[in-house]
C-alpha positions in Angstrom: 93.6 103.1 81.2 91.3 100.5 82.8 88.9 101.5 85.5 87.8 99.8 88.5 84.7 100.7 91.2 85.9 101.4 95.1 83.2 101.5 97.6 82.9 101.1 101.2 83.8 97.1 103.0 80.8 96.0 104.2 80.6 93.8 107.5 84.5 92.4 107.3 86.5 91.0 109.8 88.4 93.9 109.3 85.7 96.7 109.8 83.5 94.5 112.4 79.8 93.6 112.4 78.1 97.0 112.1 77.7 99.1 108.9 78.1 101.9 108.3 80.8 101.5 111.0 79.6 105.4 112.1 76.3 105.7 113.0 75.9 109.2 114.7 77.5 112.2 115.9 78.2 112.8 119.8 75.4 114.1 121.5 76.2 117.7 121.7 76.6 117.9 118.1 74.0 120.2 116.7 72.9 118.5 113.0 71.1 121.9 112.0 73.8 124.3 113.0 75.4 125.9 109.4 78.4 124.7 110.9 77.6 121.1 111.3 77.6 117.8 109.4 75.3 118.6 107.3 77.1 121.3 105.5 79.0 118.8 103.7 75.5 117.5 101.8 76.1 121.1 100.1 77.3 120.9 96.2 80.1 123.0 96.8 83.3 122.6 99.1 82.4 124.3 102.7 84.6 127.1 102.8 84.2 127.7 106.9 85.5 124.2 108.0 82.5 122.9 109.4 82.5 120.6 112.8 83.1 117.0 112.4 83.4 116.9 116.6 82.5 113.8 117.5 81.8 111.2 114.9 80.6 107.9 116.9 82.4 104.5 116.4 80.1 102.0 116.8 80.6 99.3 119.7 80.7 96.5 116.7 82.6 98.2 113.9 86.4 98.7 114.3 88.7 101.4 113.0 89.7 101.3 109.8 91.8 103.3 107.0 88.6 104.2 105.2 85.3 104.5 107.9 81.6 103.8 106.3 79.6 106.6 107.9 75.6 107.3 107.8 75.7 110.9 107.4 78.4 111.5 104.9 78.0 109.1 102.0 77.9 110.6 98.7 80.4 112.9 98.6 83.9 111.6 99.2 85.3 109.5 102.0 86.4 109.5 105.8 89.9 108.3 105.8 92.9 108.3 108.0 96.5 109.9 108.0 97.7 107.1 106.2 95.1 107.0 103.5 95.0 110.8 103.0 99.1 111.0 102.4 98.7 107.8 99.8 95.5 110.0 97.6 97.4 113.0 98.1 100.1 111.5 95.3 97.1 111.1 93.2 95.3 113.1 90.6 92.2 113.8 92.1 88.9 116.2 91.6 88.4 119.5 92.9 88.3 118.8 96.6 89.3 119.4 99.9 90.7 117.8 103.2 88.8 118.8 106.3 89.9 117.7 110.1 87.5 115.3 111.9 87.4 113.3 114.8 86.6 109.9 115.6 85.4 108.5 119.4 85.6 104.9 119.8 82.9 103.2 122.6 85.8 103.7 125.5 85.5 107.3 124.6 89.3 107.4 123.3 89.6 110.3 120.1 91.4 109.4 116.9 92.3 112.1 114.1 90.4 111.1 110.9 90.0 113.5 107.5 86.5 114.0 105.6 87.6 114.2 101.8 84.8 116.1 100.0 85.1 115.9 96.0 83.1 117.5 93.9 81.8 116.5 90.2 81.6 119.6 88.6 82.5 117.4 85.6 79.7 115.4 85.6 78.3 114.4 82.1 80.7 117.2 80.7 83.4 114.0 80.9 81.4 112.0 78.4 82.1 111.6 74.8 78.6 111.1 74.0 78.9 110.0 70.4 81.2 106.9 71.2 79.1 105.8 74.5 76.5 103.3 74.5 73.2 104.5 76.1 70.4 102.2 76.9 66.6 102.7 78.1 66.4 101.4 82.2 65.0 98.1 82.0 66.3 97.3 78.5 69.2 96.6 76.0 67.3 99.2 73.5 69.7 101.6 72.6 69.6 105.0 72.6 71.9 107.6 70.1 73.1 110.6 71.3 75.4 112.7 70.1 75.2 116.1 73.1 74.6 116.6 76.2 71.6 118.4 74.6 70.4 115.4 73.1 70.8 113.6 76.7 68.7 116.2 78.5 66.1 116.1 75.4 65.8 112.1 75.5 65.8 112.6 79.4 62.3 114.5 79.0 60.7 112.0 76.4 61.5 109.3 78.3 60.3 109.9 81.5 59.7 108.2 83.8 61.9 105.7 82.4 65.6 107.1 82.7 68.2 106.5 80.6 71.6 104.2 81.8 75.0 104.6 80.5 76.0 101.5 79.5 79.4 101.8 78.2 81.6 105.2 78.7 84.1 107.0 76.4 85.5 110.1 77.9 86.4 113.3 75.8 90.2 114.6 75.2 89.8 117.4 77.5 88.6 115.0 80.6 91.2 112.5 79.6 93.4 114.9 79.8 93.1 115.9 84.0 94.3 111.9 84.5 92.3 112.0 87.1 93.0 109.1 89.3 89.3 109.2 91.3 85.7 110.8 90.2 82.2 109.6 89.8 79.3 109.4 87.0 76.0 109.1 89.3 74.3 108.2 85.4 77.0 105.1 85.0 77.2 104.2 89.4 77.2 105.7 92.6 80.1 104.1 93.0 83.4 106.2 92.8 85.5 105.2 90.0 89.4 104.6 90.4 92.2 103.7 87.6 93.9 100.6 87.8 97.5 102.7 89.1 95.4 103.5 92.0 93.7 100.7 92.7 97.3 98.8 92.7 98.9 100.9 95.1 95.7 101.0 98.0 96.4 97.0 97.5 100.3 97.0 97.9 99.2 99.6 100.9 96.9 97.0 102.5 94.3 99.6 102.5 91.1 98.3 105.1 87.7 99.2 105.2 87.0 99.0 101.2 86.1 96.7 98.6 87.4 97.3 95.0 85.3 96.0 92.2 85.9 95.6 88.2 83.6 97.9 86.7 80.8 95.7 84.9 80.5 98.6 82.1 83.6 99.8 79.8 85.4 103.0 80.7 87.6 104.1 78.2 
């Protein structure tokens, strides 16, 4: 299956001048609350459906199907009706839909979804004895064959890190088909498969950019 990166469209004519297109949270909105924003930074999926009342279009940016936003980045995406019914038919990582709300500068609401994924699969994805690893700042090679090797390496290195080059995933994460998921050591990016990718095209998907990864997936 080939892979391909998706991240946010950045200053298109579809998403307007300003990025991220969502600045802020309406005044009243109280960022230290348990129940705010901020409980989505958490590593697990909030469980208490935490306020998303009212994120702030900004007077430049337009709506989109996928909105960049400052305060929820790393984590999954904030999409629209349309874009949530599309992923729903998708194989996707542990995760969970949560209601938010979007106020445009005349003050008019529109219903918007935060998807939160989490990568509890991580580095347990990678077959470590068929990927390439190299030293940041290099093409010198690095051999592993564990994650225990990784973490080892990791620690001898420092404060150089180590970059995953090019990615072979084991039978058991091949096996979830997962459509959607991210390796923070390969990109930040979130990584789609090419079925996906093809259908948020034939949908005429706004407010993203889809990129070939650089690096093999396999």
């Amino acid at each position: 299956m080939k892979y391909y990166f998706l991240e946010e469209a950045i200053r298109t004519s579809d998403t307007g001048t300003q990025h991220p297109q969502i600045l802020q949270m309406d005044t009243l909105h109280d960022y230290d609350d348990d129940n705010g924003v901020y409980a989505f930074a958490r590593i697990s999926l909030p469980q208490n459906n935490p306020s998303l009342k009212y994120l702030l279009l900004d007077k430049d940016a337009k709506l989109t199907d996928l909105l960049s936003t400052a305060m929820l980045r790393l984590r999954g995406f904030l999409i629209n009706t349309k874009l949530k019914h599309i992923l729903q038919s998708f194989s996707l990582p542990t995760h969970k839909f949560y209601s938010a709300y979007v106020k445009d500068d005349a003050g008019k609401v529109h219903d918007y979804f935060w998807l939160q994924m989490l990568m509890d699969y991580e580095m347990a994805c990678i077959d470590f004895s068929k990927s390439e690893f190299v030293i940041e700042g290099s093409n010198d090679i690095i051999l592993l064959n564990s994650y225990q090797d990784f973490v080892s390496q990791r620690e001898t290195l420092k404060p150089r890190r180590i970059k995953l080059r090019n990615t072979s995933f084991n039978e058991t994460f091949k096996s979830q088909s997962l459509d959607i998921f991210k390796i923070p050591i390969l990109s930040m990016s979130w990584i789609i498969s090419e079925r996906l990718m093809d259908e948020l095209i034939k949908r005429k998907i706004s407010g993203i950019q889809i990129l070939e990864a650089e690096a093999e997936i396999v």
